[in-house]
C-alpha positions, 0 to 999 in steps of 0.5 A, spaced: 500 500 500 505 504 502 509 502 495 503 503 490 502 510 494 508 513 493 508 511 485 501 514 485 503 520 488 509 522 486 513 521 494 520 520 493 524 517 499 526 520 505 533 519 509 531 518 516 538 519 520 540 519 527 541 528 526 538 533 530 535 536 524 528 537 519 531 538 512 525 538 506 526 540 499 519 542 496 514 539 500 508 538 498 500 537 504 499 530 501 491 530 503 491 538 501 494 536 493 489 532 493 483 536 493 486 542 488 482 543 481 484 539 475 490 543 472 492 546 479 498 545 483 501 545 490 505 550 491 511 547 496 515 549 500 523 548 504 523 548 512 530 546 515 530 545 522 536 543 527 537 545 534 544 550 532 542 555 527 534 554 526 531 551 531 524 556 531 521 559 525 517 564 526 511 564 521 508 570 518 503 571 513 495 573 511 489 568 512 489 562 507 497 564 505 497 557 508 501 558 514 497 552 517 498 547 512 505 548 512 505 546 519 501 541 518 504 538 512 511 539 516 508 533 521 505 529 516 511 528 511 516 527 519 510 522 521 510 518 514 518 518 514 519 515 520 513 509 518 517 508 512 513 510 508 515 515 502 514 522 502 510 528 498 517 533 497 522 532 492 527 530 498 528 529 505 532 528 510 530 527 517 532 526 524 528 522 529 523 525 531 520 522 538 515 526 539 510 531 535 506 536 539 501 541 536 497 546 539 493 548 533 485 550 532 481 552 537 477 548 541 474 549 548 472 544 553 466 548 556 462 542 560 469 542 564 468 549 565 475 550 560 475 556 555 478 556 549 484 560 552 485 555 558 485 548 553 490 554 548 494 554 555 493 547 558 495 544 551 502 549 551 504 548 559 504 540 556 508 541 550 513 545 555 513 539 559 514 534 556 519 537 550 525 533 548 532 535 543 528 530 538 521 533 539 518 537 533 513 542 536 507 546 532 504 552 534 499 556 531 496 562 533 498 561 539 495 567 544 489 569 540 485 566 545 486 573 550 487 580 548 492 582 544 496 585 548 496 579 552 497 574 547 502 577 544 505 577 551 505 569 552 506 567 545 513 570 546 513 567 552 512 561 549 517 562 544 522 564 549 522 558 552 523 554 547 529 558 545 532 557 552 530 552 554 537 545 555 532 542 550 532 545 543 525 542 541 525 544 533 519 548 532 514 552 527 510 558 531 506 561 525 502 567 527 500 574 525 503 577 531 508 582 527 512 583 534 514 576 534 519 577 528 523 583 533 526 576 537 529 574 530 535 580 531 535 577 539 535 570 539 541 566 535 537 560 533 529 564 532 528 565 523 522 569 520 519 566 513 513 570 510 508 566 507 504 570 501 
């Protein structure tokens, strides 16, 4: 089934090494692409990530650029690889990755008496405990439960963190927080990426 999918759909297959870094060349969303009008194609994308000189990237762009399917396909072609599956881009090679953690969407939980912003927050205080040196983190929009001076607040918080932490987790934070991208000139490892 693997195999037959990767003919059909174009995958090429990956590197899974024992390195600390993400490395993907014109990745592709293998549900999204499947889902474009006839004569349509994806637009792919690059990500690298290691834990020495890009460990955060930070994502900006307008509604519907494709900020979140970037993270998403980000996830999925780290998850297929490490199934031995081959993978929607045109190369990849990948670190082990022990754990995927998202916090992505919003969600409430109000039978349990938890907001949006609580089950945001909830979601995030476990990802920061739980993270390793081979973990990959999604955050989207991190801190738009709340206002947005606030957000803005715990959404650096977050990525500040991360970036300091002993544990240099590989991480996409997309967001339209413009402010984030002020920690690129003030960390070492945090880029910014613009997706139009």
């Amino acid at each position: 089934g693997l195999a037959k999918a990767a003919i059909t759909n174009n995958y090429s297959k990956p590197e899974v090494n024992e390195t600390l870094k993400i490395e993907i060349k014109d990745g592709r969303h293998p549900v999204i692409e499947k889902f474009l009008n006839v004569g349509e194609e994806y637009i792919p994308n690059d990500i690298y990530l290691d834990n020495k000189t890009q460990q955060i990237i930070i994502i900006t762009g307008p509604n519907m650029s494709g900020k979140s399917a970037l993270l998403r396909q980000t996830a999925l072609i780290v998850l297929m690889a490490q199934i031995g599956c081959h993978v929607p881009c045109d190369d990849a090679k990948i670190g082990l990755v022990d754990k995927i953690f998202s916090r992505v969407g919003a969600s409430d939980n109000i039978s349990q008496g938890e907001s949006t912003f609580m089950v945001e927050m909830n979601e995030s205080a476990s990802i920061l405990n739980n993270l390793t040196d081979n973990s990959l983190i999604l955050l989207d929009e991190i801190g738009r439960g709340t206002s947005t001076f606030d957000g803005v607040s715990i959404a650096w918080s977050i990525a500040e963190f991360l970036h300091n932490n002993q544990l240099r987790a590989k991480t996409l934070f997309a967001t339209h927080y413009h402010e984030l991208n002020e920690m690129a000139e003030r960390f070492e490892r945090i880029e910014n990426f613009h997706v139009s």
